[in-house]
C-alpha positions, 0 to 999 in steps of 0.5 A, a space after each residue: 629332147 632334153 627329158 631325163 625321165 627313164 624309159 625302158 632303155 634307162 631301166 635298164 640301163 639302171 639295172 646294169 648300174 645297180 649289179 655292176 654295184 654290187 660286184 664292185 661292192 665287196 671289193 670297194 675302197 673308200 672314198 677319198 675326199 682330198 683331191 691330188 693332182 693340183 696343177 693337172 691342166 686336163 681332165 676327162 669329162 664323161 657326160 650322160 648328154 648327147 652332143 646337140 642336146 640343150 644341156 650339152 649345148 650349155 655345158 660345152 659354152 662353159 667348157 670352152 670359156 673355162 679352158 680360155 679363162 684356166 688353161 685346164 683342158 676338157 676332154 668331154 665325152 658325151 656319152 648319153 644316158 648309159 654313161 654309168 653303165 659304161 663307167 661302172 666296171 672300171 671304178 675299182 680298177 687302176 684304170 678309171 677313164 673319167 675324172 668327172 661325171 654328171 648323171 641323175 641322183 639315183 645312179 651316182 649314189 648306187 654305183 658310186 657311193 653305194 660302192 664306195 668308188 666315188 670321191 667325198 665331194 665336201 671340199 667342193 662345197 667350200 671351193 670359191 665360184 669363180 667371179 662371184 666371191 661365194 663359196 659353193 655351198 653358198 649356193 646351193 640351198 641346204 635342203 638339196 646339199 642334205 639330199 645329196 650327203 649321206 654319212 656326211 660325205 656329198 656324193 653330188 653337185 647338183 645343178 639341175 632339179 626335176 620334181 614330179 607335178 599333175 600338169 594340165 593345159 590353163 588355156 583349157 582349163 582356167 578353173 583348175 588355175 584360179 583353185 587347183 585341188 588341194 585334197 584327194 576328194 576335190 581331185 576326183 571331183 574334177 575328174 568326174 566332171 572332166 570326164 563327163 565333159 569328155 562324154 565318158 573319155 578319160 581325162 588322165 593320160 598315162 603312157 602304161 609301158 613305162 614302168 616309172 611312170 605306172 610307180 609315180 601314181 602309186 607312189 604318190 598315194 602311199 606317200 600322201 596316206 602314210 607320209 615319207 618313208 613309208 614306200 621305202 619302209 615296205 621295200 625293206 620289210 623282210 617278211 612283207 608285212 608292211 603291205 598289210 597296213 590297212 593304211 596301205 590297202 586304203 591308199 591304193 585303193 584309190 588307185 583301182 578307183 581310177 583304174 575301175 572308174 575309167 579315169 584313165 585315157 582309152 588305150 593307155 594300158 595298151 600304149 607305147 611311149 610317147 603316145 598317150 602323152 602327145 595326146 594329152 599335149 595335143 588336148 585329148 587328155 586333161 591331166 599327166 603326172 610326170 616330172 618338170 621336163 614334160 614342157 620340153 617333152 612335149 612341146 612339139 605336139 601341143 596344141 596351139 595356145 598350150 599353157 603348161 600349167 600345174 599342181 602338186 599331187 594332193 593331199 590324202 589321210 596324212 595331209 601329206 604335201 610333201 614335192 618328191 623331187 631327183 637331182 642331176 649333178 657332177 660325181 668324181 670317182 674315187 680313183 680319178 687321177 685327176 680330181 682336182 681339175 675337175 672340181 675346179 670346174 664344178 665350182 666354174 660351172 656353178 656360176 650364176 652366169 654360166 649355169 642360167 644356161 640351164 633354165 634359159 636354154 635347157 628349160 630346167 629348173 637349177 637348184 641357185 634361187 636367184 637364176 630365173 626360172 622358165 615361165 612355164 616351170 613356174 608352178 613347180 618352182 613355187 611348190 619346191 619353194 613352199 613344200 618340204 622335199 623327199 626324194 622321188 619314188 622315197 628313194 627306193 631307186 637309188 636304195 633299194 634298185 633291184 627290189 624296185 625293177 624286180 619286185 615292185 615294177 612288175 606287179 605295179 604295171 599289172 595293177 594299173 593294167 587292171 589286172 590285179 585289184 587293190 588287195 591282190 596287188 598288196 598280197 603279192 607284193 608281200 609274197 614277192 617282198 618275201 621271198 626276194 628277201 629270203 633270197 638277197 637278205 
């Protein structure tokens, strides 16, 4: 599988990211943004793929061709999803193992630029790409190269985009293509008449043990009551107070109205990952909300004639329809020892030619507008193209990890469990806010 969407291992895997940061933090040189090295005709490559998988498969055809076309020798270590973890004790030392790294947004700005260990990667945006006559900025359009930039330094070069939609089968469900809901209110509509139509069975799938996937739900309402910021406004509100916005209570109340209403599959708060969202591909639910791999994810269980269709969360009190999306891309730490070569191949790979591998064969989208892009990723394309774009869950993985994993994650899985009402989990937030502040602020 290709997915990237974190699971528990990955949780974990940022968690160990976020406090190997922080040790690193005070010790922390700043990032350099002129590569030496100019000649190295090798460098180290530490992929957060594992060998065989598409995108591996992508990238190891264009680590062969850029060796053939340059002489600069590739030595690529596919390392799985836990290569920041692995990477992150080293970046103060002398001894920094890899010149490259690729990984997803949030793990690259913790470790590396929260700690000031990865390089200022503003030079390779003015790099030429090989074979096209465009410099690499050129290609990468302004809202993502904005994304990935903080303080005027990029700590990222994307070149995949993944962005969270409500997806759904269109074989099943024509209706919902010809007039997908806009609104909250149609939203729920669709549900009751989806779940009468199930006799009484809910038509949301959601695999409840994955921590993420709970956060994505009540995210979303946040975000579209309150617009952008607000989620990560709260995270950071030393005494909690944020939590007691009647804004707040009125946005996740809509939450405990599906959880109450029964809106969610029979077993999904009992689950193990994959397989509430097999049966949603195999038609036993309408509706998940998770991120553009699902096709990919899925596609061994669906059923015969699956259309993967979607539509972006709708719209609540703020009229908010802003597309949350994440960044996979290329980070070099500040101390590689040879950075040079290694931008050179960032700004190889972003050829258009090599780097439609990614939609052709990984099924993903990229971030270049004139690589094609998979039929069934095709809604999610044009709701990127439409909507303004705010990083997913507000950006408080990657700002404000630990608060995240020890704070909201928890207490999230009890309310969608349906263990704590709408108030109840508001209150407890803002005590746990509270006191995780007194601690670590």
């Amino acid at each position: 599988m290709d997915s990237l969407m974190p699971r528990r291992q990955v949780l974990r895997t940022f968690a160990l990211a976020a406090t190997g940061a922080a040790v690193l933090g005070n010790a922390a040189c700043g990032g350099g943004s002129s590569p030496s090295g100019a000649d190295d005709k090798e460098f180290t490559y530490w992929s957060m793929w594992q060998d065989g998988e598409p995108s591996a498969v992508v990238l190891k055809a264009a680590i062969e061709q850029f060796t053939k076309d340059t002489g600069i020798k590739v030595n690529v270590q596919w390392k799985g999803r836990k290569v920041v973890d692995q990477i992150a004790p080293t970046l103060n030392t002398h001894n920094v193992p890899a010149d490259l790294i690729d990984s997803q947004d949030r793990f690259v700005k913790a470790t590396l630029f929260g700690t000031k260990q990865g390089l200022n990667l503003n030079s390779v945006y003015d790099l030429q790409i090989p074979g096209e006559g465009k410099k690499v900025a050129d290609v990468i359009p302004a809202k993502y190269r904005d994304f990935a930039t903080a303080d005027g330094q990029a700590w990222l070069v994307p070149y995949q985009v993944l962005a969270e939609q409500i997806w759904y089968d269109g074989a099943a469900l024509p209706g919902v293509t010809a007039s997908p809901p806009k609104t909250w209110d149609e939203f729920v509509t669709l549900l009751g008449q989806r779940k009468a139509a199930r006799g009484g069975g809910g038509p949301l799938a959601l695999d409840g043990d994955i921590g993420d996937y709970n956060a994505f739900w009540t995210y979303h309402v946040i975000l579209r009551d309150l617009g952008p910021g607000a989620f990560s406004a709260a995270a950071t509100d030393k005494k909690g107070a944020k939590f007691d916005d009647p804004r707040m209570l009125a946005a996740v109340s809509k939450i405990e109205q599906l959880v109450k209403g029964g809106y969610f599959i029979k077993g999904y708060n009992g689950s193990k990952w994959p397989a509430i969202q097999q049966k949603w591909a195999g038609g036993q639910a309408d509706f998940l909300l998770l991120g553009t791999f699902v096709p990919s994810e899925t596609k061994s269980a669906a059923k015969a004639g699956f259309q993967y269709r979607s539509f972006p969360f709708p719209s609540g009190a703020a009229g908010d329809t802003s597309q949350e999306i994440s960044l996979v891309g290329f980070a070099i730490p500040a101390k590689a020892k040879h950075a040079s070569a290694a931008q050179k191949f960032i700004a190889y790979f972003l050829n258009s030619s090599r780097l439609a591998g990614m939609s052709s064969t990984a099924n993903n989208l990229t971030p270049r507008t004139d690589i094609a892009v998979p039929a069934v990723l095709a809604d999610a394309k044009k709701t990127l193209d439409q909507a303004r774009t705010v990083p997913a869950l507000d950006g408080v993985k990657m700002d404000q990890a630990e608060w995240y994993i020890k704070v909201f994650t928890p207490t999230n899985n009890e309310f969608l469990a349906g263990k704590l009402t709408a108030a109840a989990f508001l209150a407890k937030l803002k005590n746990t806010t509270a006191d995780y502040w007194k601690v670590n602020g």
